[in-house]
N, C-alpha and C positions, 0 to 999 in steps of 0.2 A: 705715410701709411697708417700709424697709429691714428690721425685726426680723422682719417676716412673711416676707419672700424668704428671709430668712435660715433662718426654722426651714423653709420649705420648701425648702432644700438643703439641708440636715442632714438631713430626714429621706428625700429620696432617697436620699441619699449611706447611709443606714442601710439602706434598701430593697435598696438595689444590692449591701451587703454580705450581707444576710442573705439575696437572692439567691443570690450564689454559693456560699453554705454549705451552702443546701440541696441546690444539684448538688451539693453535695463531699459529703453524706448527712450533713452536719454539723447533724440537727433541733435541737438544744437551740439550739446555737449562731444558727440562723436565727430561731428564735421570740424571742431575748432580742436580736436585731436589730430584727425587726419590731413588737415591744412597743415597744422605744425609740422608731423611725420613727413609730407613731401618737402616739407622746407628744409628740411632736412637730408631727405635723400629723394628726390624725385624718380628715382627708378623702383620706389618701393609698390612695385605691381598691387599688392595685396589691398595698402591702403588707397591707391589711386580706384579700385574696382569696387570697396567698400564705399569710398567719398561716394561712387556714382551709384549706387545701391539708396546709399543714405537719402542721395538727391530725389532720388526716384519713387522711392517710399514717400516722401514731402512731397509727392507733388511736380516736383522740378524737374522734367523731361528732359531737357534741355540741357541743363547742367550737367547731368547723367552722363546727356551721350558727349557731352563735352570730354567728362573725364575718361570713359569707353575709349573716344577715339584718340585722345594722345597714350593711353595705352596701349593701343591696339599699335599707333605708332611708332612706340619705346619698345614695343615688345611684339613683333607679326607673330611669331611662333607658338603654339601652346598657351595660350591665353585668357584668360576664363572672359575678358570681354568679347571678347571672338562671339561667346555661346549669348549673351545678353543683348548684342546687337542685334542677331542672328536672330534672336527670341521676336524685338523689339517689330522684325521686318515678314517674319511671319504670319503675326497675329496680320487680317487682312484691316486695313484701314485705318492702325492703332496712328501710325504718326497724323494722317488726315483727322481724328476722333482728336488727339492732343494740338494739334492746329487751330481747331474750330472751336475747344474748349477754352485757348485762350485770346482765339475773335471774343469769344461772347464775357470772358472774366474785363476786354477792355472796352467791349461797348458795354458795360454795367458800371464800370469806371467814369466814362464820357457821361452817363446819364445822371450820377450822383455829382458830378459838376453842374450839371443842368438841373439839378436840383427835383429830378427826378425819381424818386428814391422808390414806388412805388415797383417803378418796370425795374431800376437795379435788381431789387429783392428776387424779382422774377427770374432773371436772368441767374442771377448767382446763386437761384434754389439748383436749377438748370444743371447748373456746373459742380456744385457739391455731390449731385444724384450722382451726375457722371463718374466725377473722380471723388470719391468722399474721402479721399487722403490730403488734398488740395488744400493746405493749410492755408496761405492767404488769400483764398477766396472765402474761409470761415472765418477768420480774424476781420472779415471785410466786412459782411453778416451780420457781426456782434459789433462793429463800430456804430452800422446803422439802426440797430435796434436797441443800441444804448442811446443814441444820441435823440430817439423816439420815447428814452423813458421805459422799455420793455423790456427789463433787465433781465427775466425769465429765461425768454427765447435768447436774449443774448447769451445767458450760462450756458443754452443749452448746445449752442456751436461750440462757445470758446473751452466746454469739457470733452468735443471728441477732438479737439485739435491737440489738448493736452492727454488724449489717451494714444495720440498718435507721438507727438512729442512730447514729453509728460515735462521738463522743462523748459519748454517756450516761452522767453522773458516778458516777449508782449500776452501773451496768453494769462499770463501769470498777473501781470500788471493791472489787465482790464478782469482778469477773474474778481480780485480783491476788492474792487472796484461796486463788482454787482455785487459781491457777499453783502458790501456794504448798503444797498440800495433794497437787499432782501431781507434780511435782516440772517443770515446766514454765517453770519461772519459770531455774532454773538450765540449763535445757535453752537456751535465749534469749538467757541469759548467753555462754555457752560459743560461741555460733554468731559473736556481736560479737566474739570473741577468735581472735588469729591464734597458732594456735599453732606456735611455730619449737620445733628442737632441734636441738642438734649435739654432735658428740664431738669434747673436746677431745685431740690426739694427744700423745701421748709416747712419748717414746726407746723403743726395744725393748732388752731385757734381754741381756743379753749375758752368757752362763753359759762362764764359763771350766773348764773339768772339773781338778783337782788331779792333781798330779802323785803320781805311788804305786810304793811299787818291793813288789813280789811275791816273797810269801815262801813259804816252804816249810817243810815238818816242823816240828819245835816252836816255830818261832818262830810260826808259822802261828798253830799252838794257842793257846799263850799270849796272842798277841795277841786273838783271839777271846772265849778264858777273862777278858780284861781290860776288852776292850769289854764284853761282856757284865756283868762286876760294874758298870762306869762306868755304864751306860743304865739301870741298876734305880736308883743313887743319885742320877742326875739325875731321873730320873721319879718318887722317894720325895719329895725333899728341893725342887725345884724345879717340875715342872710338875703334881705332883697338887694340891699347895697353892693353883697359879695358877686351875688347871680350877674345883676348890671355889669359890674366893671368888671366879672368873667366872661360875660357876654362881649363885652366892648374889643376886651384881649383876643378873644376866637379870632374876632371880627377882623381885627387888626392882620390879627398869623394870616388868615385868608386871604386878605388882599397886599399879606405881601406873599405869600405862597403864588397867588394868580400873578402877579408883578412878575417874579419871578422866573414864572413857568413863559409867560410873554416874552420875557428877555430872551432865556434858553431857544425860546423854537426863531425869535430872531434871526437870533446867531448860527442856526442851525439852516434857515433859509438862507440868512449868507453865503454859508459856508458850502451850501451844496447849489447855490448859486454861480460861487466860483468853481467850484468841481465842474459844472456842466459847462461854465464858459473853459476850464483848461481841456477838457475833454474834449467839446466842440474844435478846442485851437490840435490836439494829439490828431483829431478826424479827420481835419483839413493837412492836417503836415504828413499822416500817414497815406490820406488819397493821392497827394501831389509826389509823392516817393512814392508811392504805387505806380503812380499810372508814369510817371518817370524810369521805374525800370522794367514796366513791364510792357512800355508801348512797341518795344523792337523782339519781344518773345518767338512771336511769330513767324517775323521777315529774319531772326538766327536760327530758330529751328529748323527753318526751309532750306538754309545754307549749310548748316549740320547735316541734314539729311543726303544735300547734294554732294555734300566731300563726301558721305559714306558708301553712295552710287558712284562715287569718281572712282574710287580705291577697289571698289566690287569690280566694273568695269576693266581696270588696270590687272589686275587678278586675273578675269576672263579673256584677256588682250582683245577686247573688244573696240578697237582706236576711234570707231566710229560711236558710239555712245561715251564714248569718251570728250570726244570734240564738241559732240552736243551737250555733257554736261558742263561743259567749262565754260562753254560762250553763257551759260546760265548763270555762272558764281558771280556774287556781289560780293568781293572782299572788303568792303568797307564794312558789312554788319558782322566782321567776323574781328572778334577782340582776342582769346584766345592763342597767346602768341603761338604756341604748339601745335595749334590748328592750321597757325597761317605760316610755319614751316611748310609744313605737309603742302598746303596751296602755291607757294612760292616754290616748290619743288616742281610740283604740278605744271606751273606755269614757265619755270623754266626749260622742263621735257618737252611741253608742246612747241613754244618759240623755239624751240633748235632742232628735235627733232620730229616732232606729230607734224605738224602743217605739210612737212614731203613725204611722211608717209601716206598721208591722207591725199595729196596727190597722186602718189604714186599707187595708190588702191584704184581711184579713179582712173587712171591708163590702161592699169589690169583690167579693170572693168569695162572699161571702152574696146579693147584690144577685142574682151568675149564677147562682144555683143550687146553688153548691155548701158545702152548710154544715158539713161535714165539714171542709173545707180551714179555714174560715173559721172552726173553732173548734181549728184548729192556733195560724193564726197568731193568734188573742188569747192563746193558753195561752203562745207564744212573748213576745208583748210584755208581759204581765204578769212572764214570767219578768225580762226586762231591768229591767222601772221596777212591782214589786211594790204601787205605791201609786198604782193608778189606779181608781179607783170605775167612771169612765167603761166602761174595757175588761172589768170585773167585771161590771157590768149587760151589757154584748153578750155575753158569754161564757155567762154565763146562761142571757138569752133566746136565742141559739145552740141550746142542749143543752136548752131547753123545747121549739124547733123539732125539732128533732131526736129529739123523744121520751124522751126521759131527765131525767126529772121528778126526779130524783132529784140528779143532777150539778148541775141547775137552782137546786132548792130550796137544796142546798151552798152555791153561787155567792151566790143573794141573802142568804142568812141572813150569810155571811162581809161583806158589803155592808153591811148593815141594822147586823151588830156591828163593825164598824171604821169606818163612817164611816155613823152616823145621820141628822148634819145635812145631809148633799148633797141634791143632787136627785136624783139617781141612786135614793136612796133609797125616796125617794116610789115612785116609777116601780116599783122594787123590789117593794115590797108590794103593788101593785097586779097586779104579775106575778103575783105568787106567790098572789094570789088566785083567778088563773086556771087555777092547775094542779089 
């Protein structure tokens, strides 16, 4: 008893945190709250109806009404997924609108393997307009317009996917990525830094002017005639030499400053040389994991939607849309163990008892008159339990009532050849003698 309370405050305590992550738009981080929380106590209603909030917010329809209907399962009564289902079936053509949006999210997939990228773009502008919550069809977006060198428009998807999940590791990954490519990243740097400056003071120069006595006539001359030889042999002998081999020096720094700066952008075209080939290789490993889990979205949201008509149906005891919706379920694209409870329940009610109620609707119905009806529902309860002699002989004689000798004649001879020993059979022949 103690270990049961116990994982049920754990996994409150998990509920309450991945709660508050999700106000903080923190989805990843809520979802791998609320997975723990069911792992925990999987009757935790509150988290299982968040997870599919969370899912749905993202994008992920599907997922959603995944978690909706094992709660709806765990719990029929009083239910908040009840009201989200409910929601989901009202709006008029939202599940056909989420069908079609991820036809077109995988033919934009097929087309960037064909190296198509142009119509991709188109398509998954398409799809964003639609659902602009649709986190990886943005991520999808910003892989191709990264891998075009456009790093711009790439920020400019992969910051409403982070305003959607503001933690999304790949979001986050390829953000860093364009900062780097924009120059954004040093831009960010620069803003963290406080930049000071000041000038250090010193002494002011203190220019004492020489003392000079003024001369006249030839001393004048002379003097001048002297300086003048003096300035050519300091400037021969001393500062032409100095200029030269400071000029030589410049010369030098220059070309190795240009060496230099050559090396650098080198290394720097290497380096984002390889960046483009690890990126091109993240592109290719993130489209083939796309289009890997998202090429069956479709053909399980179609199955999702039909357990949620099976269960409405079963609600309304409606046995005949009942029977038509089960000959429909493809339990193979339904993973879901919870889901395929529910479907294996399904399937067990109608193998034991729908296939004769659905006959025996059809006798009611034949009995009032109406044989039309009454050759629906045996064609329905042969469809659920295909090895009934019984409902093959009314089916029959049904479509002999009815004039169609032909349908008739089908019906017994399949009779006569699958199960000759019945009695059914007798009866059979004796029909068929009457046509």
């Amino acid at each position: 008893m103690d270990y049961m309370k116990r994982n049920h405050q754990i996994a409150n305590s998990l509920y309450n945190l991945g709660l508050e992550k999700a106000k903080l738009r923190d989805l990843t981080g809520a979802i791998s709250c609320l997975k723990k929380s069911l792992r925990f106590d999987k009757y935790q209603m509150d988290a299982r109806n968040l997870l599919g909030l969370v899912f749905y917010e993202m994008g992920e329809t599907a997922h959603a009404l995944t978690q909706w209907v094992i709660s709806m399962n765990l719990k029929p009564e009083d239910n908040l997924a009840d009201s989200y289902l409910e929601e989901i079936q009202r709006k008029p053509g939202q599940l056909e609108q989420e069908s079609q949006m991820l036809k077109t999210y995988n033919q934009a997939l097929w087309q960037i393997q064909n190296d198509n990228e142009d119509l991709a773009v188109f398509q998954l502008t398409k799809v964003v307009d639609a659902n602009p919550r649709f986190i990886k069809a943005h991520i999808l977006l910003a892989l191709i317009y990264m891998s075009n060198e456009d790093y711009v428009k790439a920020g400019k998807y992969l910051y409403r996917v982070l305003q959607v999940d503001k933690n999304n590791p790949r979001a986050q990954r390829y953000m860093s990525i364009v900062k780097q490519n924009t120059g954004r990243e040093e831009v960010e740097k620069k803003k963290l830094k406080n930049a000071f400056s000041h000038r250090q003071m010193e002494d002011d120069d203190i220019i004492v002017p020489p003392e000079y006595k003024e001369n006249t006539g030839w001393g004048s001359i002379l003097n001048i005639i002297a300086g003048f030889i003096i300035g050519m042999l300091v400037i021969y002998f001393l500062v032409m030499p100095a200029n030269t081999k400071a000029l030589n020096t410049a010369h030098n720094q220059e070309l190795i400053q240009y060496s230099q700066k050559i090396n650098d952008l080198n290394q720097q075209l290497t380096t984002r040389t390889e960046e483009f080939d690890n990126l091109k290789i993240q592109s290719d490993q993130m489209t083939e994991e796309l289009s890997t889990i998202d090429a069956t979205h479709t053909a399980e949201l179609q199955q999702y939607q039909t357990v949620i008509q099976l269960l409405q149906a079963y609600r309304g005891e409606d046995l005949m849309a009942v029977a038509q919706l089960y000959t429909t379920l493809d339990v193979s694209l339904i993973s879901e163990q919870s889901v395929l409870d529910i479907v294996n329940a399904i399937t067990q009610d109608m193998t034991t008892n729908g296939y004769q109620t659905l006959e025996e609707l059809g006798t009611s119905a034949w009995n009032g008159g109406n044989v039309a009806q009454a050759i629906a529902y045996y064609e329905k309860s042969l469809e659920v339990k295909p090895d009934n002699p019984g409902a093959m002989y009314l089916l029959g004689r049904a479509y002999q009532q009815s004039g169609n000798a032909e349908q008739a004649n089908l019906w017994f001879g399949k009779l006569l050849q699958e199960y000759p020993d019945s009695r059914q059979a007798g009866q059979a022949r004796s029909a068929m003698g009457e046509s």
